[in-house]
N, C-alpha and C positions, 0 to 999 in steps of 0.2 A: 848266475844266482839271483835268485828272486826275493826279496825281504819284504812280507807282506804287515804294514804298521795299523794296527785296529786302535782308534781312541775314541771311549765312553763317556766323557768329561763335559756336562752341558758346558763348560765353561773353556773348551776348545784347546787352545795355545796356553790361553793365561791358565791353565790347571799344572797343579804339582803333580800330575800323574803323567798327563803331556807331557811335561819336563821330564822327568826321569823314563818314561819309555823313549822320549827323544835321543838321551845319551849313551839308554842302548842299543838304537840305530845310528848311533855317531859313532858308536866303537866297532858296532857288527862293518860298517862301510869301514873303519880305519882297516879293520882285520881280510877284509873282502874289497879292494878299491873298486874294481870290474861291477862292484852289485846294484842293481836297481831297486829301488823301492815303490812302495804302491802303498797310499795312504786310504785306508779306510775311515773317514773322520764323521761317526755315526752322530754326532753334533749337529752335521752339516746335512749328512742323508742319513733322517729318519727310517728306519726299515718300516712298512707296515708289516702286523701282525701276523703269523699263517692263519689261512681264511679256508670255507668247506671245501674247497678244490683241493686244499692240500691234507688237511682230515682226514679226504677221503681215499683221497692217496695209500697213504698211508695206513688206513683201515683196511687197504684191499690187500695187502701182504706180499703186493709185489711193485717194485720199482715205477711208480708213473711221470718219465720226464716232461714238463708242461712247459710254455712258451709262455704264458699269461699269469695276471695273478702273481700270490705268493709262491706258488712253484717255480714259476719261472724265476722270479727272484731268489729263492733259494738255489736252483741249477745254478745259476750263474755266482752267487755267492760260493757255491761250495767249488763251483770250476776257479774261482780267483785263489779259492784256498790251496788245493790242488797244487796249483802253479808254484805256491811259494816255499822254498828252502828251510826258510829260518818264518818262525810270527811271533809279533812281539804284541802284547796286550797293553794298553796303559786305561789304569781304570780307576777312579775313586770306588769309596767304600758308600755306598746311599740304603738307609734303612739297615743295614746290619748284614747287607749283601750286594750283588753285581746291577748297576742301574740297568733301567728299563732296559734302555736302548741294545746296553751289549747284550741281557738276557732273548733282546728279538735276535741278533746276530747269532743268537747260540741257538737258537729253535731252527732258525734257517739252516742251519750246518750240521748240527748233529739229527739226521734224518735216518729214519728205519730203512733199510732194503739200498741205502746208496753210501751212507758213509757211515754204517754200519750193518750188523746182522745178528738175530738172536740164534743162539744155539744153546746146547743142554746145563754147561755153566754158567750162561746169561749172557749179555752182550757181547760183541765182538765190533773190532773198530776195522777199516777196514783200506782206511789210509794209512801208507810206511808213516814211521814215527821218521820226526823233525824236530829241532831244537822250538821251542817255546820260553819265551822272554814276557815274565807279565813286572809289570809296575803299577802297584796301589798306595795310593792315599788315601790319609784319613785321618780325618779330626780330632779325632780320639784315640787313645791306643787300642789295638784293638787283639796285641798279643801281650802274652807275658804277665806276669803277677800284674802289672797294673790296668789292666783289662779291666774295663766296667762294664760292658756287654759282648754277647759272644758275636759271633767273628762264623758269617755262613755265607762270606765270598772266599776267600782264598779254599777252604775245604772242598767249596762249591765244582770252581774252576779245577780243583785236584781229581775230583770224583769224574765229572762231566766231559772234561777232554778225551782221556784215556779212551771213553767211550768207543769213541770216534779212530784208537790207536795215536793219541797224542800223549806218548808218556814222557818224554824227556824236559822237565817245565824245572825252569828257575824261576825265584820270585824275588823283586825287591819291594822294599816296602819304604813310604814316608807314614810316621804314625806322629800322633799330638798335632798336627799342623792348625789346630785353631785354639792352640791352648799360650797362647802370647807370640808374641813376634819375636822375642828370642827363642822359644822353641821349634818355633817354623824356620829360623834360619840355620840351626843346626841341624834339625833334619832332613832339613837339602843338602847340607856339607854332606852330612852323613850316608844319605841315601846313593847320593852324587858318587860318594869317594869307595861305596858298597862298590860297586856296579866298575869304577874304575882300576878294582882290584881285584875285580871275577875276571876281568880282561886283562891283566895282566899288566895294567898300566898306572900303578900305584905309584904316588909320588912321594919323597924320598922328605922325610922330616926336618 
């Protein structure tokens, strides 16, 4: 089993999203001892942009595998994705949606004519569904009556995967983490003790 970990967090390890997508590859590996992981840390490798080679690609209506460029770095992204059983997201909330970097990850991956296909109801995805594991943070809240603006990454990532045939998606969430230093240490209990009770490892009061 393959557990492929993607994190969008300019701020790497030290991020709240890193964290809790962390501990849910600490539980997927408690659940899975055998499993390998493979870190995507988009922090560290900037994807460049898709560029005319993949445009054009893409415009011609039929599959074009490329070696160079952004093709080729999408093949190869979408071959790691491929590979993996379980993908787990961990992402802060930037702008009121999914930061740059993962939305390059998601243009490299959800491709017309490879890992999907249009037909007369609209898209089709084209990879078997796999469990999906996203973790976001964020400064503010960004669900629920206390919401102060709206919230067009988790809808985003709901809309967007499926694309591709990725439906099966859990989400956790850390929200207020810049609204004092006691709130931020609750919301890691919190988010922490979510996450350790979807697995089944909840601790006893």
């Amino acid at each position: 089993m393959n557990i492929l970990h993607i994190t969008a967090s300019p701020r790497g390890g030290q991020a709240n999203s890193h964290l809790l997508s962390s501990r849910v590859v600490e539980r997927l590996l408690a659940r899975h001892p055998g499993a390998s992981v493979t870190l995507r840390a988009l922090d560290e490798d900037a994807l460049e942009h898709v560029d005319a080679e993949y445009a054009l690609a893409l415009g011609s209506g039929v599959d074009q595998p490329g070696e160079h460029g952004a093709l080729g770095r999408s093949e190869r992204l979408i071959a790691e994705l491929v590979r993996a059983d379980i993908l787990v997201i961990g992402t802060p909330m930037h702008n009121l949606t999914v930061p740059s970097t993962l939305k390059a990850w998601i243009d490299h991956v959800v491709r017309m004519h490879r890992t999907m296909r249009p037909s007369p109801q609209g898209k089709v995805g084209n990879l078997p569904d796999r469990p999906v594991y996203i973790a976001i943070a964020s400064g503010g809240w960004r669900t629920g009556e206390r919401a102060r603006q709206p919230d067009f990454l988790e809808p985003y990532l709901r809309a967007v995967l499926p694309m591709i045939g990725l439906k099966d998606i859990t989400v956790f969430s850390m929200e207020g983490m810049s609204l004092g230093a006691e709130r931020a240490v609750q919301a890691r209990e919190e988010a922490l003790a979510a996450v350790d009770r979807h697995f089944g490892l909840a601790r006893a009061a």
